[in-house]
N, CA, C and O atoms as a Maestro MAE file, in Angstrom:
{
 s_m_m2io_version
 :::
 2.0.0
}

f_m_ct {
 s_m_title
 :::
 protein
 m_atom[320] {
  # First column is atom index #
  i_m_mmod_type
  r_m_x_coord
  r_m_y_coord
  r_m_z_coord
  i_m_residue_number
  s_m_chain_name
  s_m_pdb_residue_name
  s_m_pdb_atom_name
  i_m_atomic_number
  :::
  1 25 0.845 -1.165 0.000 1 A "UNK " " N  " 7
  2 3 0.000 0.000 0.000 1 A "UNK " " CA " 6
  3 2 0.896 1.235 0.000 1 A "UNK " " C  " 6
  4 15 1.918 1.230 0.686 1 A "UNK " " O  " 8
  5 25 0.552 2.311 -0.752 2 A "UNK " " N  " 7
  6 3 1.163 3.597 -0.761 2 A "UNK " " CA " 6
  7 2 0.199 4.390 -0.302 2 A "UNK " " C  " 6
  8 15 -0.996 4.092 -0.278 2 A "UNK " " O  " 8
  9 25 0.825 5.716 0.184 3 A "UNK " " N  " 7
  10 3 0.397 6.956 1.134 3 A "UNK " " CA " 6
  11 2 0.952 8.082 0.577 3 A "UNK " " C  " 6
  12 15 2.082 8.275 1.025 3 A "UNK " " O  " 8
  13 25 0.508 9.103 -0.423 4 A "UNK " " N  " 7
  14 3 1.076 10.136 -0.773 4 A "UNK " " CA " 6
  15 2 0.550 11.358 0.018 4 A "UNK " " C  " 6
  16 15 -0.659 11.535 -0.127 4 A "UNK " " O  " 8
  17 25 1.220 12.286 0.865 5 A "UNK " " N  " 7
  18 3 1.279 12.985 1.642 5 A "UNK " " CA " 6
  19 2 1.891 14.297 1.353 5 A "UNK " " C  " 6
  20 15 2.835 14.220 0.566 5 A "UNK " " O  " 8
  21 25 1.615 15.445 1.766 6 A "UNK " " N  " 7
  22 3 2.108 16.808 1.900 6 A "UNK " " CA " 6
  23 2 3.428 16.930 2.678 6 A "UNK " " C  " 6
  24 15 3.362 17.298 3.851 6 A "UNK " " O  " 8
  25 25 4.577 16.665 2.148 7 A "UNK " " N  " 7
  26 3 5.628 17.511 3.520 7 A "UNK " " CA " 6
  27 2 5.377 17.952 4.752 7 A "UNK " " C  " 6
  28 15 4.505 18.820 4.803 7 A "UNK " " O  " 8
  29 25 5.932 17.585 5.905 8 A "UNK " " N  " 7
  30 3 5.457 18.291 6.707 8 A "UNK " " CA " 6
  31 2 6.425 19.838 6.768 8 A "UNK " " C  " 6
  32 15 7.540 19.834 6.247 8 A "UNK " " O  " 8
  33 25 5.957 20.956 7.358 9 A "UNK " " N  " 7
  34 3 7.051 22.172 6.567 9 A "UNK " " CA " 6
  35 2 8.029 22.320 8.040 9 A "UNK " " C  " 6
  36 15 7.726 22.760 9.149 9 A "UNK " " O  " 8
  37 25 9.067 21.859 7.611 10 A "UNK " " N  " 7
  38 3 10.330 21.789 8.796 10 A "UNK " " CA " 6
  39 2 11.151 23.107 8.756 10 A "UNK " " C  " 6
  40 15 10.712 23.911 7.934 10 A "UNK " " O  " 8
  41 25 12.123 23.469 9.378 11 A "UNK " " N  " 7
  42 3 12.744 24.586 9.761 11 A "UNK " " CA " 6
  43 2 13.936 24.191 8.931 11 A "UNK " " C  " 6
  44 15 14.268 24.797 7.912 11 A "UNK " " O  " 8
  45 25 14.586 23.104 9.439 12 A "UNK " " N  " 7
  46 3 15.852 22.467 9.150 12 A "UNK " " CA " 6
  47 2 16.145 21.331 8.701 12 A "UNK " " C  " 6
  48 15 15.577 20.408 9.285 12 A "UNK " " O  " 8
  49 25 16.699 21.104 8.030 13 A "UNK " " N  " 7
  50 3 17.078 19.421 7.370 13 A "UNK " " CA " 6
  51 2 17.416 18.266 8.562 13 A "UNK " " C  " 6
  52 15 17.191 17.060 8.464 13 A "UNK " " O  " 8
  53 25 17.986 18.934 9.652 14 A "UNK " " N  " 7
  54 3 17.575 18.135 10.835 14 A "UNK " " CA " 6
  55 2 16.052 17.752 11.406 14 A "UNK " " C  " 6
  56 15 15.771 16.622 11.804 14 A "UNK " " O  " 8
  57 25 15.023 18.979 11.380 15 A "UNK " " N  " 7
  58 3 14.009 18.131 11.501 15 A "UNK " " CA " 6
  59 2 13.055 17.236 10.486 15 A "UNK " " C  " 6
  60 15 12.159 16.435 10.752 15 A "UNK " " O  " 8
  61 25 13.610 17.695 9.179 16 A "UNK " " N  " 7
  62 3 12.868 16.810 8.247 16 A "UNK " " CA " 6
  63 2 13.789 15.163 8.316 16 A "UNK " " C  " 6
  64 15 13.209 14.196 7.820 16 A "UNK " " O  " 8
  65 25 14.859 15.004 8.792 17 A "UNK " " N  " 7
  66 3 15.716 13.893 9.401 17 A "UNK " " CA " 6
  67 2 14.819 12.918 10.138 17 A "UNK " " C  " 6
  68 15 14.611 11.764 9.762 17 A "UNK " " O  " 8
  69 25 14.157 13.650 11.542 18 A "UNK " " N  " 7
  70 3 14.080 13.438 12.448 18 A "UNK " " CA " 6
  71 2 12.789 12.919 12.073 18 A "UNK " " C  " 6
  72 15 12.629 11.772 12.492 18 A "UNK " " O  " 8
  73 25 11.541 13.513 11.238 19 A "UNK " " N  " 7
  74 3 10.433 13.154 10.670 19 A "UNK " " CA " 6
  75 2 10.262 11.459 9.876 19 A "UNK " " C  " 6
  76 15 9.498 10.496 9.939 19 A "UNK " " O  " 8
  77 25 11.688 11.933 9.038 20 A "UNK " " N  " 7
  78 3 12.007 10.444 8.298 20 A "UNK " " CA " 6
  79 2 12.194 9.217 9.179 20 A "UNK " " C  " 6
  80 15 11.542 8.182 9.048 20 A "UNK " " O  " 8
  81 25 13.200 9.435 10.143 21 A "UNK " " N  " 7
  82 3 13.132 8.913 11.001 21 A "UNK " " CA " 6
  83 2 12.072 8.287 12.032 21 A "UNK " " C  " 6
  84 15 12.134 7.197 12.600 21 A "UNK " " O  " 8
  85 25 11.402 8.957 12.089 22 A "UNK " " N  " 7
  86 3 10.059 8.805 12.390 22 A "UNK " " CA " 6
  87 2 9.355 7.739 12.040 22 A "UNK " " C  " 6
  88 15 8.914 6.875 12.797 22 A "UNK " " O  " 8
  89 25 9.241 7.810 10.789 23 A "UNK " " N  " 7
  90 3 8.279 6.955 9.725 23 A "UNK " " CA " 6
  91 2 9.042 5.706 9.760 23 A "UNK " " C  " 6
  92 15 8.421 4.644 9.801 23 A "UNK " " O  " 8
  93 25 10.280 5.718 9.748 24 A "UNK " " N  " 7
  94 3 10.957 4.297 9.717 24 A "UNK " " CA " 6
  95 2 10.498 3.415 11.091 24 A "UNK " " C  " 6
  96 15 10.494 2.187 11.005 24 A "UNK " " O  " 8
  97 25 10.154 3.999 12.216 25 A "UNK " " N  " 7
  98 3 9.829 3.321 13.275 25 A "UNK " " CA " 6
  99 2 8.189 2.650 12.947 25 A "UNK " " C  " 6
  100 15 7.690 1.753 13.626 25 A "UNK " " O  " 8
  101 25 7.460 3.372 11.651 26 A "UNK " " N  " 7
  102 3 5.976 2.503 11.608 26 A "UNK " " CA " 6
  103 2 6.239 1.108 11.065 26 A "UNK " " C  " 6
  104 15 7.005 0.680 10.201 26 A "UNK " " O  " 8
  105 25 5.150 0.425 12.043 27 A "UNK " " N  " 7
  106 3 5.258 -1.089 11.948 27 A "UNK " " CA " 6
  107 2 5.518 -1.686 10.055 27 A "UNK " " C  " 6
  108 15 6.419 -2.315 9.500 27 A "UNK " " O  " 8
  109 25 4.658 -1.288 9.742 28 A "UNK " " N  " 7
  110 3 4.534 -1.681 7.970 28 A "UNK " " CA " 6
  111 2 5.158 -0.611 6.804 28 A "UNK " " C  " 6
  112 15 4.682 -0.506 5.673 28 A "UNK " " O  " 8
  113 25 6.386 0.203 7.341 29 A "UNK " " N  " 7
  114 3 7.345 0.396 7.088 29 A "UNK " " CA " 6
  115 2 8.445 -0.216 6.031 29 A "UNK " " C  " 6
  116 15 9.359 -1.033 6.149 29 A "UNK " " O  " 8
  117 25 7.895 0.607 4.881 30 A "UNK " " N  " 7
  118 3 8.887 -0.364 4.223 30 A "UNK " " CA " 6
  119 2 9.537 0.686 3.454 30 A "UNK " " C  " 6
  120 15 10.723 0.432 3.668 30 A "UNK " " O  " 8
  121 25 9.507 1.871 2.570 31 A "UNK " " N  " 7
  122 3 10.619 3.113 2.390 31 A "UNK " " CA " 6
  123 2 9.460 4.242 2.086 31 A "UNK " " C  " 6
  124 15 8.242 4.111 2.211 31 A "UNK " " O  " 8
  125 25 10.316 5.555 1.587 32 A "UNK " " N  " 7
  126 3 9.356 6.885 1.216 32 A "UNK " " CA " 6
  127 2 10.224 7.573 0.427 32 A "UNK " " C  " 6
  128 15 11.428 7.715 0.642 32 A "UNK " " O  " 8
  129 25 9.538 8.038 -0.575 33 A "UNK " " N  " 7
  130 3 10.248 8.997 -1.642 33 A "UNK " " CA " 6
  131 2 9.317 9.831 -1.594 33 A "UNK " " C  " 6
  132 15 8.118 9.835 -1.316 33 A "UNK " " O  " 8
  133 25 10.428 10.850 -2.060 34 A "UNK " " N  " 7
  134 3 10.918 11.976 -1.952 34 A "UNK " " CA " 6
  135 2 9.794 12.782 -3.699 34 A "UNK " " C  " 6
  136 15 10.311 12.869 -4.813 34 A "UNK " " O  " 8
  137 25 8.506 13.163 -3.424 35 A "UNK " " N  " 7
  138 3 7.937 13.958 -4.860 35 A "UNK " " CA " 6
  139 2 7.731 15.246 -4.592 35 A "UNK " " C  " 6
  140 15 6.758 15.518 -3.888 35 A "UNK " " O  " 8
  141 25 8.527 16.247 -5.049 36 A "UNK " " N  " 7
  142 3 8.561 17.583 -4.613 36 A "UNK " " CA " 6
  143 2 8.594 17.455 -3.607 36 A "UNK " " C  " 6
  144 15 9.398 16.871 -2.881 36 A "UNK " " O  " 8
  145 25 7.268 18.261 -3.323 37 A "UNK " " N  " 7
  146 3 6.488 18.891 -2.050 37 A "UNK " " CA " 6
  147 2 5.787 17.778 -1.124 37 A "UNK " " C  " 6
  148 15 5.005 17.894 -0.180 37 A "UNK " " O  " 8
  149 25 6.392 16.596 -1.781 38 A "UNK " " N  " 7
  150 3 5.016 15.663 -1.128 38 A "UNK " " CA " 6
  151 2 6.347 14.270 -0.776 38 A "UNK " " C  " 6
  152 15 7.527 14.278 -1.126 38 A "UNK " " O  " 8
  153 25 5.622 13.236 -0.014 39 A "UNK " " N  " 7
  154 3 6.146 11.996 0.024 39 A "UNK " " CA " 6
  155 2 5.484 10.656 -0.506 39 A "UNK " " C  " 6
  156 15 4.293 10.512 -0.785 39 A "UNK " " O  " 8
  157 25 6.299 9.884 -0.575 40 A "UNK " " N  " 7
  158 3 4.962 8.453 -1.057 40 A "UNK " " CA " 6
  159 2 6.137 7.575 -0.096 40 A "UNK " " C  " 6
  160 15 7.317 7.275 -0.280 40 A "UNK " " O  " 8
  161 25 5.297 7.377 0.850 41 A "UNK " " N  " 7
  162 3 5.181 6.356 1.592 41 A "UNK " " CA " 6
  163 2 4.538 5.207 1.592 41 A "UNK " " C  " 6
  164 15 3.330 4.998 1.702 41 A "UNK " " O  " 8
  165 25 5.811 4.147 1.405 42 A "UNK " " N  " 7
  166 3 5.034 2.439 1.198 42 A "UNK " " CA " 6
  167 2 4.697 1.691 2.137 42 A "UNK " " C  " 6
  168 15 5.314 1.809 3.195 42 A "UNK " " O  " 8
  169 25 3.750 0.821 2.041 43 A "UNK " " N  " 7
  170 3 3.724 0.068 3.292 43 A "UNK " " CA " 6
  171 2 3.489 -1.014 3.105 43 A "UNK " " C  " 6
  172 15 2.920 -1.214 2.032 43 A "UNK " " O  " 8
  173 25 3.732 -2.086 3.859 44 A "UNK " " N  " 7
  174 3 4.003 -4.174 3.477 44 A "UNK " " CA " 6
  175 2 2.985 -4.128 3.618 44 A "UNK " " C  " 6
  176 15 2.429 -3.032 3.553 44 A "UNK " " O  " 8
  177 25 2.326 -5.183 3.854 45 A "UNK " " N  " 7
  178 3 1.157 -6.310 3.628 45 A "UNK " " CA " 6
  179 2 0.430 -6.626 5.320 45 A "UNK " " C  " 6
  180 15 -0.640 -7.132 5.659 45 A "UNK " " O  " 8
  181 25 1.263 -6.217 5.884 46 A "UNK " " N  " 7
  182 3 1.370 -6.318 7.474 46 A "UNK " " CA " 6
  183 2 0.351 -4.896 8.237 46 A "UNK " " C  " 6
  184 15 0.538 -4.331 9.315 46 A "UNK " " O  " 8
  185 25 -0.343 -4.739 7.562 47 A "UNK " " N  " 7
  186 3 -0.569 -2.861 7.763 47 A "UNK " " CA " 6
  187 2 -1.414 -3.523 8.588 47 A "UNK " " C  " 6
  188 15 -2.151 -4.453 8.262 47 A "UNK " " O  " 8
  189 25 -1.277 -2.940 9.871 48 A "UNK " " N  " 7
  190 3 -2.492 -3.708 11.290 48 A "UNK " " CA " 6
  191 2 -2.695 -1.820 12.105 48 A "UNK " " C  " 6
  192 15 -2.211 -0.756 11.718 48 A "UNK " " O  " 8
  193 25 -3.613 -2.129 13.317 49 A "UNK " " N  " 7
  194 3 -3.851 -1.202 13.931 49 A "UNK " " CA " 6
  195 2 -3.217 -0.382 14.601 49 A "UNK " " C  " 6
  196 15 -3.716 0.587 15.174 49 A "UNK " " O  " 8
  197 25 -1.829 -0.750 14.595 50 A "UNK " " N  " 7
  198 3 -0.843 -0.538 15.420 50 A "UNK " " CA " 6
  199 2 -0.218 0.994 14.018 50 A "UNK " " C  " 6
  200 15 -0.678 2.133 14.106 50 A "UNK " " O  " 8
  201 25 0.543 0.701 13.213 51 A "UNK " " N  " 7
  202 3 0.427 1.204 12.130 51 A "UNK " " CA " 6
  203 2 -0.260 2.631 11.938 51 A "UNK " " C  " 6
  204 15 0.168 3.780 12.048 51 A "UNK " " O  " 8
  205 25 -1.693 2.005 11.555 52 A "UNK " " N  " 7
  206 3 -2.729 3.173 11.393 52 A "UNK " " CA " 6
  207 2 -2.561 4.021 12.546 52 A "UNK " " C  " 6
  208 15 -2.526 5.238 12.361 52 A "UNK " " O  " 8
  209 25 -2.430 3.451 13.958 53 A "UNK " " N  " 7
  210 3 -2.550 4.760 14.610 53 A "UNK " " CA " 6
  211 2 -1.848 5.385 14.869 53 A "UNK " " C  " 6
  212 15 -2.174 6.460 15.372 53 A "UNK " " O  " 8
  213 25 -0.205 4.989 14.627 54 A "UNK " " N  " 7
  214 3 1.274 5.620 14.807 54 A "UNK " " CA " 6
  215 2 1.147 6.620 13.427 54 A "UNK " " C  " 6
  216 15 1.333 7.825 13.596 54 A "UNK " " O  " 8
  217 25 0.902 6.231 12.383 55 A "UNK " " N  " 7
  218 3 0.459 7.081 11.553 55 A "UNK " " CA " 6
  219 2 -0.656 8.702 11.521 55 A "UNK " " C  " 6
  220 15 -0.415 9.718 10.869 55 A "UNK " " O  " 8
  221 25 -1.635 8.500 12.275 56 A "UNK " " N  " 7
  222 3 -2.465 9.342 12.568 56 A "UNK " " CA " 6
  223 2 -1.592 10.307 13.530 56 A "UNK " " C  " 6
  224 15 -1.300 11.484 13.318 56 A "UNK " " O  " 8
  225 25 -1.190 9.353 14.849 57 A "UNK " " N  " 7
  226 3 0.138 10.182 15.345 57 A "UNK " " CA " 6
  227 2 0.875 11.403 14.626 57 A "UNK " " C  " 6
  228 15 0.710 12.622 14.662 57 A "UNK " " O  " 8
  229 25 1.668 10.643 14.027 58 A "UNK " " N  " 7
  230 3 2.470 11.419 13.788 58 A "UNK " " CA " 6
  231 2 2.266 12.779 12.417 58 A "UNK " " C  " 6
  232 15 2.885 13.800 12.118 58 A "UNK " " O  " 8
  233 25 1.176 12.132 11.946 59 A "UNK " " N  " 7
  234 3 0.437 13.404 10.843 59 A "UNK " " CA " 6
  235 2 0.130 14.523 12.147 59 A "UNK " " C  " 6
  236 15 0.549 15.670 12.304 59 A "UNK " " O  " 8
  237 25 -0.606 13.839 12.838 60 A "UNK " " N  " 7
  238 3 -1.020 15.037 14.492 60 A "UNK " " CA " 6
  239 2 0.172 15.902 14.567 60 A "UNK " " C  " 6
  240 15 0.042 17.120 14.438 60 A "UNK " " O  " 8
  241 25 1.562 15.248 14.809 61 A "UNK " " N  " 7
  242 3 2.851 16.056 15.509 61 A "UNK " " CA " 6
  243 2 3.661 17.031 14.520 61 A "UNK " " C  " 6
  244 15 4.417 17.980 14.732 61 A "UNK " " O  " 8
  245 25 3.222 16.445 13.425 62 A "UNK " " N  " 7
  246 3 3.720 17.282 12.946 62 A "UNK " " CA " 6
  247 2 3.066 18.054 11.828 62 A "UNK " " C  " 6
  248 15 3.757 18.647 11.000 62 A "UNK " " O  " 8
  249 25 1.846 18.060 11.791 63 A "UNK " " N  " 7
  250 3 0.811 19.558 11.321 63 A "UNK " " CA " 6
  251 2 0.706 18.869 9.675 63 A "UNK " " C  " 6
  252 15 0.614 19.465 8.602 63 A "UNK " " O  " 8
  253 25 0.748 17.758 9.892 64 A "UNK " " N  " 7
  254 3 0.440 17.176 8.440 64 A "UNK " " CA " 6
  255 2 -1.279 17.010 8.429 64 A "UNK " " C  " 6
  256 15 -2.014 16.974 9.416 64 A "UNK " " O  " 8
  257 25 -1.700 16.912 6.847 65 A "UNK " " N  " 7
  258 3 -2.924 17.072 6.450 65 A "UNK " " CA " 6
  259 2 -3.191 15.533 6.543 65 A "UNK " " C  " 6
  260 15 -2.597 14.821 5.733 65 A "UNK " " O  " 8
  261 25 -4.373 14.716 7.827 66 A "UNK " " N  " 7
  262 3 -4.763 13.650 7.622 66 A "UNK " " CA " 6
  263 2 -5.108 13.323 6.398 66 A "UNK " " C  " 6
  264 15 -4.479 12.392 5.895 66 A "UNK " " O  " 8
  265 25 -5.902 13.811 5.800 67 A "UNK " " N  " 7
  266 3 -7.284 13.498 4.808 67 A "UNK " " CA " 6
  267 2 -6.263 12.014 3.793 67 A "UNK " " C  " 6
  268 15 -6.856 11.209 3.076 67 A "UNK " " O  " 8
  269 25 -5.098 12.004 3.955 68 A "UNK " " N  " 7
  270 3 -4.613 10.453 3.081 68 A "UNK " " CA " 6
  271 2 -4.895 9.662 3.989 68 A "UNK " " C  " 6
  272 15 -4.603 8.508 3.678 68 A "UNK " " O  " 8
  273 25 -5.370 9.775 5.057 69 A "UNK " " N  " 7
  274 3 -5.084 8.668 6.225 69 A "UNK " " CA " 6
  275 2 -6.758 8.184 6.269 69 A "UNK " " C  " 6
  276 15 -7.036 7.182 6.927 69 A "UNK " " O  " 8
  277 25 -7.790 8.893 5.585 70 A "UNK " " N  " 7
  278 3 -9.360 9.205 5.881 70 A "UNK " " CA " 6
  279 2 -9.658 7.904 6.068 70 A "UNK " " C  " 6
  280 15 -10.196 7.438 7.073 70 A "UNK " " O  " 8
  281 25 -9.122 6.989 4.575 71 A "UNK " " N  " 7
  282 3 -9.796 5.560 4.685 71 A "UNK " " CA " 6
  283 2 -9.349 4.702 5.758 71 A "UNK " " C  " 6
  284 15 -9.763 3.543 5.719 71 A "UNK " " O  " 8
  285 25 -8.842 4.923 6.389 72 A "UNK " " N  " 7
  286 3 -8.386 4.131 7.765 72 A "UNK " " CA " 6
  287 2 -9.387 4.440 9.052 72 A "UNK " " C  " 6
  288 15 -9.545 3.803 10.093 72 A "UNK " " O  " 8
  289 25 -9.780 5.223 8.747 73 A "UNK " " N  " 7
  290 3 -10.658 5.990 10.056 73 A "UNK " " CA " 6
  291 2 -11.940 5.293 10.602 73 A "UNK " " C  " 6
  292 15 -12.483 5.605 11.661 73 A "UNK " " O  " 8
  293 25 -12.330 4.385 9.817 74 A "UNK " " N  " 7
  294 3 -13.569 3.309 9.743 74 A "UNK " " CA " 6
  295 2 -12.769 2.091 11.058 74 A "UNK " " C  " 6
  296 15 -13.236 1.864 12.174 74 A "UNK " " O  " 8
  297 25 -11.658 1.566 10.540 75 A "UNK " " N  " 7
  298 3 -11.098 0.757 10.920 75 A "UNK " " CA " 6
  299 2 -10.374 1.095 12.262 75 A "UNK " " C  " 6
  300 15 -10.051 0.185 13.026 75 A "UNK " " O  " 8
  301 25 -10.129 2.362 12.538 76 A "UNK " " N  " 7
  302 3 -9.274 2.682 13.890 76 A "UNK " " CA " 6
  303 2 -10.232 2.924 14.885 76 A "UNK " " C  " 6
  304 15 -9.928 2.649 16.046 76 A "UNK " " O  " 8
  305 25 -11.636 3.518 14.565 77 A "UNK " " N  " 7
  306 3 -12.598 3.524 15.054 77 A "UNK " " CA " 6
  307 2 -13.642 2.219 15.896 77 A "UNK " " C  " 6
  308 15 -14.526 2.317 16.747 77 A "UNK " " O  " 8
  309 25 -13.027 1.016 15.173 78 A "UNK " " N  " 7
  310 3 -13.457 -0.251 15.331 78 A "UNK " " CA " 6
  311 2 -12.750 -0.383 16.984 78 A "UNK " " C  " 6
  312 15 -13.454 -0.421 17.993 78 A "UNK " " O  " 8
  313 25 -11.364 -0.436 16.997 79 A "UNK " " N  " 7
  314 3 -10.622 -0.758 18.090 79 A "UNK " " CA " 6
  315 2 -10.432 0.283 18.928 79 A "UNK " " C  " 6
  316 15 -9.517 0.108 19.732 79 A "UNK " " O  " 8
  317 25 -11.207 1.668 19.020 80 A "UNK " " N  " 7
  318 3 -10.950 2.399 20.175 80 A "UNK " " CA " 6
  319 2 -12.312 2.128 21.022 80 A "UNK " " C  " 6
  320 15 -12.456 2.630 22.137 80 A "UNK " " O  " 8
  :::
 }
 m_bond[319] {
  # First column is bond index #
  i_m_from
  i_m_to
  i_m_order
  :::
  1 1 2 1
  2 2 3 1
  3 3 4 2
  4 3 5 1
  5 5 6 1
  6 6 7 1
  7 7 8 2
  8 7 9 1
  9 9 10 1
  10 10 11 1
  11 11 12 2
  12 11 13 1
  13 13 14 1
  14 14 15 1
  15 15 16 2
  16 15 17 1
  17 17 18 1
  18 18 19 1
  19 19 20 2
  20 19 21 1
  21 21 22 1
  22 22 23 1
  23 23 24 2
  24 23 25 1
  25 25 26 1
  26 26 27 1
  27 27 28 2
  28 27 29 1
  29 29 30 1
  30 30 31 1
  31 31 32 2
  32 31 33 1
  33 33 34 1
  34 34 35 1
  35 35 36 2
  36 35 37 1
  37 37 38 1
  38 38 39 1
  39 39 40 2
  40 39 41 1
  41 41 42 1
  42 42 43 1
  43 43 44 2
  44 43 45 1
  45 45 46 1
  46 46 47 1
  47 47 48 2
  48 47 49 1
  49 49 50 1
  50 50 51 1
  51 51 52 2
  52 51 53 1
  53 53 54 1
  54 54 55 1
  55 55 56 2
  56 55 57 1
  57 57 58 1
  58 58 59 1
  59 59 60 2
  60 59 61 1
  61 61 62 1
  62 62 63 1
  63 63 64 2
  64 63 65 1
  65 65 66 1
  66 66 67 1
  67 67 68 2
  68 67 69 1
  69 69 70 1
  70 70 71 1
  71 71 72 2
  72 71 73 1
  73 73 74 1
  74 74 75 1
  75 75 76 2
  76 75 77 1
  77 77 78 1
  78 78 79 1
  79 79 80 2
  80 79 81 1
  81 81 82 1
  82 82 83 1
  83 83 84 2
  84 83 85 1
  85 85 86 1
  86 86 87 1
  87 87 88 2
  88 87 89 1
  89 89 90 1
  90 90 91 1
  91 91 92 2
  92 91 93 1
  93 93 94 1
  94 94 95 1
  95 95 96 2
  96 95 97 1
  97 97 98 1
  98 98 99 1
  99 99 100 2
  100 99 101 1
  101 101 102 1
  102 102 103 1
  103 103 104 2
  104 103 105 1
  105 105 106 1
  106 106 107 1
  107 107 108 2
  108 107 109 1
  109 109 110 1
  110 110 111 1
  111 111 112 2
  112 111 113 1
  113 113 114 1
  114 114 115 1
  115 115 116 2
  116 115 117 1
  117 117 118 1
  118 118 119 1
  119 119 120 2
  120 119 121 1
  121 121 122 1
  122 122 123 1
  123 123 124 2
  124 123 125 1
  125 125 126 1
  126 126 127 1
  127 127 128 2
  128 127 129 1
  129 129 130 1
  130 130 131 1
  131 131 132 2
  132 131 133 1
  133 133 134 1
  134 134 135 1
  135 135 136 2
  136 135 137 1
  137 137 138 1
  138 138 139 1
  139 139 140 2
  140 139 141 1
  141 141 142 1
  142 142 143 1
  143 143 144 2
  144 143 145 1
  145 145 146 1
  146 146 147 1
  147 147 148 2
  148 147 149 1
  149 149 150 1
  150 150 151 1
  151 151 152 2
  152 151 153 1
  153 153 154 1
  154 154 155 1
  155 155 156 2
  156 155 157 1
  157 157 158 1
  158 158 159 1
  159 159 160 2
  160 159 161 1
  161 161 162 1
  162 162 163 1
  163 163 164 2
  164 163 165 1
  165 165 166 1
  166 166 167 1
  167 167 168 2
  168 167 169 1
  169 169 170 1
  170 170 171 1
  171 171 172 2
  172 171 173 1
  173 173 174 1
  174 174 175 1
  175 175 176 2
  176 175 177 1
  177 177 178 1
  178 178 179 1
  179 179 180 2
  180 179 181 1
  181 181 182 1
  182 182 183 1
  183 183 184 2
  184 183 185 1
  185 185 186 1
  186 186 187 1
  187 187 188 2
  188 187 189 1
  189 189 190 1
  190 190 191 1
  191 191 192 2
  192 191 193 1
  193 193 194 1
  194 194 195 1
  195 195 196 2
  196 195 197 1
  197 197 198 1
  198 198 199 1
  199 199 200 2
  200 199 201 1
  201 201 202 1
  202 202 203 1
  203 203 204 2
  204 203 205 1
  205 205 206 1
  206 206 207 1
  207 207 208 2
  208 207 209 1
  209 209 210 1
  210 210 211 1
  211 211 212 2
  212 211 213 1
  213 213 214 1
  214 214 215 1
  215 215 216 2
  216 215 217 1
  217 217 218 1
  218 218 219 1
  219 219 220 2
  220 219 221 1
  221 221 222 1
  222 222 223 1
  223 223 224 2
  224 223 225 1
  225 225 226 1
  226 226 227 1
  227 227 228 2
  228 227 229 1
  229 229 230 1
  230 230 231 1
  231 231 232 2
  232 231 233 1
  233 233 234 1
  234 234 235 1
  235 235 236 2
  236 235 237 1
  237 237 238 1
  238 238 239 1
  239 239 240 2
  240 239 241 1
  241 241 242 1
  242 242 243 1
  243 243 244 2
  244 243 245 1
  245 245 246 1
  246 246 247 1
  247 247 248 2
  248 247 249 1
  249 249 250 1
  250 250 251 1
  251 251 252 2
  252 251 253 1
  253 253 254 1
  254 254 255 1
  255 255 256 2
  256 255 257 1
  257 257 258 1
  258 258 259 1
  259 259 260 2
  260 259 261 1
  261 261 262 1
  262 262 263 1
  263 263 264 2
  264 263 265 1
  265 265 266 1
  266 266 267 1
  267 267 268 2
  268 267 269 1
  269 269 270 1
  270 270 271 1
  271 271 272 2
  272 271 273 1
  273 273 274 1
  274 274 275 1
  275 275 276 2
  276 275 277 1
  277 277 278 1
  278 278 279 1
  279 279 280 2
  280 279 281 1
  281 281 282 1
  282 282 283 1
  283 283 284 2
  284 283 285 1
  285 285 286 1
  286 286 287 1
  287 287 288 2
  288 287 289 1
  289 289 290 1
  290 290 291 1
  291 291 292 2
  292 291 293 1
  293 293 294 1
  294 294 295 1
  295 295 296 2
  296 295 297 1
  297 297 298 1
  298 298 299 1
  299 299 300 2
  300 299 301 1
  301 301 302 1
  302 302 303 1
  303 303 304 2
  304 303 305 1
  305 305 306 1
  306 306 307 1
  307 307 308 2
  308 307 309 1
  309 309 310 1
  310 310 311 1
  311 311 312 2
  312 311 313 1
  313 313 314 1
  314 314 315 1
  315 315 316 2
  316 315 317 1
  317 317 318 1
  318 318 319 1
  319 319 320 2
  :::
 }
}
């Protein structure tokens, strides 16, 4: 599964580091390139609840636009 997303808008190449970094810690984690302004983030076959909500996370922390994350929202809703 892919996730194309808005940048989040960082100060410094250290915190867009630290963002990447970030994403490498989600469970179904598998890489992200780099389109302009935007990212495409892949994800394995493994995509569970754990995932979706580290994801929602971290769109939260760092002022990213959910609305790629929308179709998940059925499903995260199930387990809260």
């Amino acid at each position: 599964m892919k996730i194309l997303f808005k940048k989040p808008i960082v100060s410094t190449n250290e915190k867009e580091k630290e963002f990447l970094l970030a994403l490498t810690k989600v469970p179904a984690y598998l890489n992200v390139e780099e389109m302009g302004g935007h990212f495409l983030l892949a994800l394995d076959n493994s995509l569970g609840i754990e995932t979706i909500q580290q994801l929602f996370v971290l769109f939260e922390d760092w002022g990213i636009d959910k609305s790629p994350l929308e179709s998940f929202n059925q499903l995260v809703n199930q387990y809260q």
